[in-house]
C-alpha positions as CSV (number, residue, x, y, z in Angstrom):
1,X,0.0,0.0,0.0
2,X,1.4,3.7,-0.8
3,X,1.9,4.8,2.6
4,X,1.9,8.2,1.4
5,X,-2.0,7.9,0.1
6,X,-3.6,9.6,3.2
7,X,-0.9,11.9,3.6
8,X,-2.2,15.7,3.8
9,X,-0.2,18.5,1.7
10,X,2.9,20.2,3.8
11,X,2.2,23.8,2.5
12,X,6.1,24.4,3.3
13,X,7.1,21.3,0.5
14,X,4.5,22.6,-1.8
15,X,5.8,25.8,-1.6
16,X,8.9,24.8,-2.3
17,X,8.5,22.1,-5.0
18,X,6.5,24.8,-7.3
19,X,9.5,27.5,-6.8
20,X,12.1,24.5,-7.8
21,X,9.7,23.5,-10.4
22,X,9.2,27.2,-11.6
23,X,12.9,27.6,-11.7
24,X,13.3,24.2,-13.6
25,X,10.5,25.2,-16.4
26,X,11.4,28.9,-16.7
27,X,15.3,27.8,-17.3
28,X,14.9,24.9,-19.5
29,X,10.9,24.6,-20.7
30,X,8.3,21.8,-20.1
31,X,9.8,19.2,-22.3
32,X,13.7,19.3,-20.7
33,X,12.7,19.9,-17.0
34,X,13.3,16.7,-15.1
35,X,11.3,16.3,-12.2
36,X,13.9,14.5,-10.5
37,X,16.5,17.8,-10.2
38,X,12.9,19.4,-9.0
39,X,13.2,17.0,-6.4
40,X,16.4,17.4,-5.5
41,X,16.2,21.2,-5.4
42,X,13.3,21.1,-3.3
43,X,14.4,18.8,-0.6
44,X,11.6,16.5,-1.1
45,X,11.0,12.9,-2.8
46,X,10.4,12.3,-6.3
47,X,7.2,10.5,-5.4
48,X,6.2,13.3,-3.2
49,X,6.0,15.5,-5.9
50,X,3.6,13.0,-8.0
51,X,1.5,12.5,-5.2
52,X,0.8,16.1,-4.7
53,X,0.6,16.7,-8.5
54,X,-0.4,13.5,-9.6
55,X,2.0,14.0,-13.3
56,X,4.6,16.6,-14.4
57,X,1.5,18.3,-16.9
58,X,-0.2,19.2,-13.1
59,X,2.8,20.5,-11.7
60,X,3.5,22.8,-14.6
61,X,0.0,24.3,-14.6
62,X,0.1,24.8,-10.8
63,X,3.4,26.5,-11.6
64,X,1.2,28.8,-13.9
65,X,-1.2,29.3,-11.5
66,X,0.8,30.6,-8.8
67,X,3.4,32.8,-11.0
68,X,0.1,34.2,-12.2
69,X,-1.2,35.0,-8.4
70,X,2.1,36.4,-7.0
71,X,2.8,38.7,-10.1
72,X,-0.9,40.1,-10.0
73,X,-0.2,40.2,-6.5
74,X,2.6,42.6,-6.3
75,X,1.9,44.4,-9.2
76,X,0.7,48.0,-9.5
77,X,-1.8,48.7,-11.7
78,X,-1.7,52.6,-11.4
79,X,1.1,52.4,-13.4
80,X,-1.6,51.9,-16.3
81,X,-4.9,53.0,-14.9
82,X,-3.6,56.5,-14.2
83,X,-1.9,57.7,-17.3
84,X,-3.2,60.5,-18.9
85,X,-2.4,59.5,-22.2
86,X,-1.5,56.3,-24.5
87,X,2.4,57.6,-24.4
88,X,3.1,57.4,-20.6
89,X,0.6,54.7,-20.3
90,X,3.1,52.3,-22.3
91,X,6.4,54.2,-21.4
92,X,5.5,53.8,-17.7
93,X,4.2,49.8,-18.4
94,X,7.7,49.4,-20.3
95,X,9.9,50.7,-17.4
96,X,7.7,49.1,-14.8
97,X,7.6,45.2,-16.9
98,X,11.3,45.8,-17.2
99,X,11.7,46.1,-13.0
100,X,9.2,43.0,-12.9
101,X,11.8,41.6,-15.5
102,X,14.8,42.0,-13.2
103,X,13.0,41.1,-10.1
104,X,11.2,38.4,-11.0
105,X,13.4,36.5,-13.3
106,X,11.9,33.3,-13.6
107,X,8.2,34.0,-13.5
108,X,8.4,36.6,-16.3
109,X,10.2,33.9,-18.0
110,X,7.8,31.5,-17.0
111,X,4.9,33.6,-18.3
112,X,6.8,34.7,-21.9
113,X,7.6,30.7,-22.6
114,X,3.4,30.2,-21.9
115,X,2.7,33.5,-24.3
116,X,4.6,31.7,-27.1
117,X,2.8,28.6,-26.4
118,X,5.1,26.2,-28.3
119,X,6.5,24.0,-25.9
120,X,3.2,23.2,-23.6
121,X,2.1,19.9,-22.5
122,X,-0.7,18.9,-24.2
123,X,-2.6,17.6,-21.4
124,X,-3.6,20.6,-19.8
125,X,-2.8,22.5,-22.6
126,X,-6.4,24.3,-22.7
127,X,-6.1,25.2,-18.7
128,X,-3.0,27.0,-19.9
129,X,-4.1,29.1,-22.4
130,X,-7.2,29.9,-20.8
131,X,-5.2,30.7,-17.6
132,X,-3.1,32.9,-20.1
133,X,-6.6,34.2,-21.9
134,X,-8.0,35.4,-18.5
135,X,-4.5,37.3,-17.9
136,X,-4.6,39.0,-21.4
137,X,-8.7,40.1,-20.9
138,X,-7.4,41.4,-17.4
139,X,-4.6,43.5,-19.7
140,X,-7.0,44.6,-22.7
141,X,-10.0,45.6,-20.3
142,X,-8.8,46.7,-16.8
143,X,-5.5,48.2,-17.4
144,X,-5.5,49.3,-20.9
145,X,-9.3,49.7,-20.8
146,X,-9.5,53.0,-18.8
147,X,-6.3,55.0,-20.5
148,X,-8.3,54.4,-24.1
149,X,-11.7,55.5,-23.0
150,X,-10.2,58.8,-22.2
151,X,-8.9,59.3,-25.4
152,X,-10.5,60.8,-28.4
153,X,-10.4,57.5,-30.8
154,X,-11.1,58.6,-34.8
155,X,-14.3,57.5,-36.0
156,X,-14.5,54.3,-37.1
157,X,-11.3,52.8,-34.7
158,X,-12.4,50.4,-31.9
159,X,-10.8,50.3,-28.7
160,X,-10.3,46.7,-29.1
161,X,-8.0,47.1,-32.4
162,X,-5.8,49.7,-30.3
163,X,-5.3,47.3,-27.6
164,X,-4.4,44.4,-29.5
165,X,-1.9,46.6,-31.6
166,X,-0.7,47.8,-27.8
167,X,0.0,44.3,-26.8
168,X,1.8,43.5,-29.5
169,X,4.0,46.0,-29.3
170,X,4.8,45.5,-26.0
171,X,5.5,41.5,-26.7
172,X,8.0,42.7,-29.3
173,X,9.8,45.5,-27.0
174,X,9.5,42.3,-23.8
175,X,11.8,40.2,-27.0
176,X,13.6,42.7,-27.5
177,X,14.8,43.4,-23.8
178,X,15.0,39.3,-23.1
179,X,18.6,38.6,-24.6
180,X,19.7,41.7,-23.5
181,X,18.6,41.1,-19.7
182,X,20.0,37.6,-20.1
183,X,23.5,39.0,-21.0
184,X,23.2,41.5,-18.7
185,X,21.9,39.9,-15.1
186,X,22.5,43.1,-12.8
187,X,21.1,45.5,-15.6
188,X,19.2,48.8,-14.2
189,X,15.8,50.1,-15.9
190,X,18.1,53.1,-16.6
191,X,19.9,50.8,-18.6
192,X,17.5,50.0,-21.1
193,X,16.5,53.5,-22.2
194,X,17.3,53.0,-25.9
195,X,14.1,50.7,-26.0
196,X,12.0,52.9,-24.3
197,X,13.0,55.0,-27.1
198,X,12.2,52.7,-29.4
199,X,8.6,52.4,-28.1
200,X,8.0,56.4,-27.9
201,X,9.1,56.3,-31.5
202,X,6.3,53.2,-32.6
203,X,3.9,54.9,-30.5
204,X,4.0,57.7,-32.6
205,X,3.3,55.9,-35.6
206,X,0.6,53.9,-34.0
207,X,-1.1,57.7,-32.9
208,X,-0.1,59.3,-36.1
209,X,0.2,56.6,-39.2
210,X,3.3,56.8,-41.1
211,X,2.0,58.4,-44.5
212,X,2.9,61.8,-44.8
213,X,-0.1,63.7,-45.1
């Protein structure tokens, strides 16, 4: 008989299998993560961790679930919901993803590998990217949401096409700063300036066009 059948959850070796296992996923994906150095790292038995998760596929989408919970935890969403305008709104988001970037390494990691979507597994694949899908709706409708009803939108322009071009822009800018944050581990916000250049100058094209009139 498995002795450990009736055995409740220590919150302390939860707790620290999901940040070994978050670690694990965020440094090497689903696929190449070996539960066994998961193990190892968090002090606890191999079998432990498919008791409490029953298969790797559960641990990675309670991984997802609590990167999710701690980020919109800490985060401050004032940095969107305040802005008077579509420029500081995304400069501010920028500078304030990049400090999330540095201080939270492996969940923003984490969270960029499930935005890509291309190394998932397949079992709870449509927990995932409906865990991601409430995320983005959260995005697109509280933070973003506010900033473009205070803005005089030209006829015929939905709010909903400005925020999904505003998402992808800042997916390409968060690509853009990955490598550069990898290379450069004690990096500074100040540091990355030149992309929040960047953005200012794509903002202005998405506020503007780029025909000359």
């Amino acid at each position: 008989m498995n002795q450990l059948t009736n055995q409740p959850r220590d919150p302390e070796k939860v707790a620290r299998i999901l940040q070994a296992a978050l670690h694990e996923f965020a440094t090497l994906g689903y696929h190449a993560a070996k539960t066994s150095v998961i193990a190892s790292t968090a002090q606890v038995s191999k079998g432990l961790i498919f008791h409490y998760f029953t298969n790797k596929a559960n641990l990675y989408l309670a991984v997802a679930k609590d990167v999710f919970a701690r980020l919109n935890q800490v985060a401050d969403w004032s940095v969107w919901q305040d802005a008077p305008d579509l420029t500081t709104m995304v400069t501010r988001a920028l500078r304030y993803k990049i400090q999330l970037q540095l201080e939270y390494r492996d969940e923003m990691a984490f969270g960029l590998a499930l935005y890509g979507a291309s190394d998932l597994p397949e079992a709870v694949r449509p927990q995932l990217l409906a865990l991601f899908d409430s995320e983005v709706k959260l995005a697109s409708v509280d933070l973003i949401g506010p900033v473009l009803a205070r803005l005089p939108l030209r006829p015929g322009v939905s709010p909903a096409v400005v925020q999904a071009l505003i998402r992808g822009m800042i997916t390409t800018v968060t690509d853009q700063a990955r490598p550069f944050l990898d290379a450069h581990p004690n990096a500074r916000v100040e540091d990355l300036d030149w992309l929040v250049s960047d953005v200012q100058q794509y903002l202005a094209v998405l506020e503007h066009g780029f025909l000359a009139e």
